[in-house]
N, C-alpha and C positions, 0 to 999 in steps of 0.2 A: 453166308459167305463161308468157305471153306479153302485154308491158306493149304498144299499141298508139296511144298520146299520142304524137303524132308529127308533122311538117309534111308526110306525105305518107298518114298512113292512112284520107282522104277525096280522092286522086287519080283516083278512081272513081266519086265520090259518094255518096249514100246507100247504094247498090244493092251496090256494089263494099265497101263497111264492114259492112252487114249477112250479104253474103258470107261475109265474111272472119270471121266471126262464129258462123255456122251450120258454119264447118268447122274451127272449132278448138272446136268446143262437139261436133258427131262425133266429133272424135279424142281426146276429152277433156282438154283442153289450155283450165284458168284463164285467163280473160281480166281485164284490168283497163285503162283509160286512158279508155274511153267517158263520158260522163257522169254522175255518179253511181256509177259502176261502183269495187267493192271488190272482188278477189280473194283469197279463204280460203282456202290450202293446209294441209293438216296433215300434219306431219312429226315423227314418233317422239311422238307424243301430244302435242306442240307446235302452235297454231295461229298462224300467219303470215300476215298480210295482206301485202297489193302495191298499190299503189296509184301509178298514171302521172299524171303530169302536162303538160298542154304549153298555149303562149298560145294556146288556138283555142280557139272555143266548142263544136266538133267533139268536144272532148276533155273532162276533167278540167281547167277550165282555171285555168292557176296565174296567169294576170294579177287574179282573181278571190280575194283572198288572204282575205280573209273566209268564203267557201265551201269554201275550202279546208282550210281550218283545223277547220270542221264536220266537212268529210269524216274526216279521219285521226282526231279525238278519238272520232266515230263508230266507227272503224278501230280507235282504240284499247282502245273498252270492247267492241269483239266478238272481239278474237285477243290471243294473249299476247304478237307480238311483230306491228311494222311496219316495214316497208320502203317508203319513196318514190323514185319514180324522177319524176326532172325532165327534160323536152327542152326546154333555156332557154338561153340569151344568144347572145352573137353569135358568124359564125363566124370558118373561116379562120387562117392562120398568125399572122394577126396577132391573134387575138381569144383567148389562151392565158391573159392575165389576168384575175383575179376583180375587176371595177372598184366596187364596191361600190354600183353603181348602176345606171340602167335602160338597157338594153341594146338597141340595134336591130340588123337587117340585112336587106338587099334593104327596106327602107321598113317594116317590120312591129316593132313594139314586140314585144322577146323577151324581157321581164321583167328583174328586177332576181334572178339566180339566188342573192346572196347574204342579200337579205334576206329572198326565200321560202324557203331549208333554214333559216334560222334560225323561220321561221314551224313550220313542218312539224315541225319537232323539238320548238317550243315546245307546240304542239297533242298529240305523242303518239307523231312516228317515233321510232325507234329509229336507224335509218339513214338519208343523204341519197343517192345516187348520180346524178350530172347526165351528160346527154348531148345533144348538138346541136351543139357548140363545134366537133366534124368536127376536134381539138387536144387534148392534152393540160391540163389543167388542176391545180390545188393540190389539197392535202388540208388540211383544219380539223379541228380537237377542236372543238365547242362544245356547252355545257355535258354535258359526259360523252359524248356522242358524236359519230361520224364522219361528214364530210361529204366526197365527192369532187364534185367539180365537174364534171371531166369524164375519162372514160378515153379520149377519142379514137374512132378507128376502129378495130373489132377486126377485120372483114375486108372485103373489097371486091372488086371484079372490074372491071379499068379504069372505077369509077365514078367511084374518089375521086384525088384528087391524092395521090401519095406522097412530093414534094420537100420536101426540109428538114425541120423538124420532125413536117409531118403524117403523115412515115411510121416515127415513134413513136410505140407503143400498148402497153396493156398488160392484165394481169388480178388483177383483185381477189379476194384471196378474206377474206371478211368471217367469224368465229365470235362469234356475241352468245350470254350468258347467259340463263336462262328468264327474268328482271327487264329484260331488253336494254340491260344495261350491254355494254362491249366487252369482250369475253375474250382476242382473240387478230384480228391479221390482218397481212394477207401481200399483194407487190405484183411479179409476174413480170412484166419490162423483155420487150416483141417489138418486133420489127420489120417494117413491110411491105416485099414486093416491089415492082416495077415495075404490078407485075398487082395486087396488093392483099391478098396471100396472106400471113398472118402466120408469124413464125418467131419461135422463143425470141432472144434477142439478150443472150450473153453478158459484150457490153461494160457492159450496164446501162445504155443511153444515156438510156433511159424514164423510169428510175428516177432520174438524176442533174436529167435537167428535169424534172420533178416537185418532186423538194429546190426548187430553187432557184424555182419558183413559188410551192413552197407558203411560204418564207422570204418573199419578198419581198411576197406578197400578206395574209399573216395575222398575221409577225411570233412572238409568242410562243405563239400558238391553232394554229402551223403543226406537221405531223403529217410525221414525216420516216421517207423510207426506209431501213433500215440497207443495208450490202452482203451480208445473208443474205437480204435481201428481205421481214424482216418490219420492221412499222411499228413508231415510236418515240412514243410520247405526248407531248406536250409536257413539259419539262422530266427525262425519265428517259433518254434518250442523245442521243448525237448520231451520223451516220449512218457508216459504216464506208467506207475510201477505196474 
């Protein structure tokens, strides 16, 4: 499956999107993020929706929170389980916080990314997973499930900045029940190169900024790393040194 809600998956235009379209539909490779567009995997007799979002009318677009909400409830009475993937708020080292409000960068309204996974969840996801922040962001519980904000950059090739915090990333791996309550998930700290090429990062440095975002931005709704690398629900631990 390939989510394509994105600030650049119309750099080509029309021409250059319906491409990109015709050759993941040959290689058999689910698409999701175009308008309207739902992606149905089925997996061990499970079906799974995907559903992208990002502020552009190009895409699924989550500034449209109304439409949106149709979509996934849609999403929700065709698959047993949903996954939403958000490309929202602002970027850069300085944009690692969830500000609980509407978001710009470079002049473009990039949505409010907490008040749309609390949409998406309320409509029907099971899961929120955000990206575009180009930073590391918090994890929420809200009501019974997981929202990550943002995991950062997972790899790059001198495209992205790796100074300071932005060459902290890491990987989620999410286990939902056939009901899409959470069962289990887990959160491996990397590290980028100079170049953009990920490596495990044994200090945990990913996973300790994470903690401390997801504390300061959620408070009691914050979803903490232990030092096994699996996630802590609100109120059942607190995260190991």
């Amino acid at each position: 499956m390939l989510n394509s809600a994105n600030n650049h998956s119309h750099d080509f235009g029309e021409r250059g999107s319906a491409d990109t379209t015709a050759a993941l539909r040959q290689a058999g490779i689910a698409q999701t993020g175009l308008p309207g567009q739902i992606a149905v995997v089925e997996v061990g007799g499970v079906r799974v929706a995907f559903l992208g979002f990002a502020p552009y009318a190009t895409a699924n677009n989550l500034l449209d929170v109304d439409a949106a909400r149709r979509l996934i409830a849609a999403a929700h009475r065709e698959a047993d389980l949903v996954v939403v993937s958000m490309h929202a708020g602002a970027e850069g080292a300085g944009a690692a916080h969830v500000t609980g409000r509407e978001e710009r960068y470079a002049g473009e309204d990039r949505g409010n990314p907490q008040a749309f996974a609390h949409a998406a969840i309320d409509a029907g996801a099971d899961v929120v997973v955000g990206s575009g922040p180009h930073v590391l962001r918090g994890l929420e519980y809200y009501h019974g499930h997981l929202i990550a904000y943002s995991l950062g950059n997972f790899a790059g090739y001198r495209n992205f900045s790796t100074t300071g915090v932005l060459r902290l990333s890491g990987i989620l791996r999410v286990s939902l029940s056939d009901d899409g309550s959470l069962r289990a998930a887990s959160f491996t700290s990397l590290v980028l190169d100079g170049d953009g090429r990920p490596a495990l990062d044994p200090s945990h440095a990913a996973a300790d900024f994470v903690n401390r975002l997801s504390v300061a931005d959620f408070g009691l709704q914050a979803v903490l790393i232990q030092g096994s690398g699996n996630l802590a629900l609100p109120g059942t631990a607190t995260p190991s040194p």
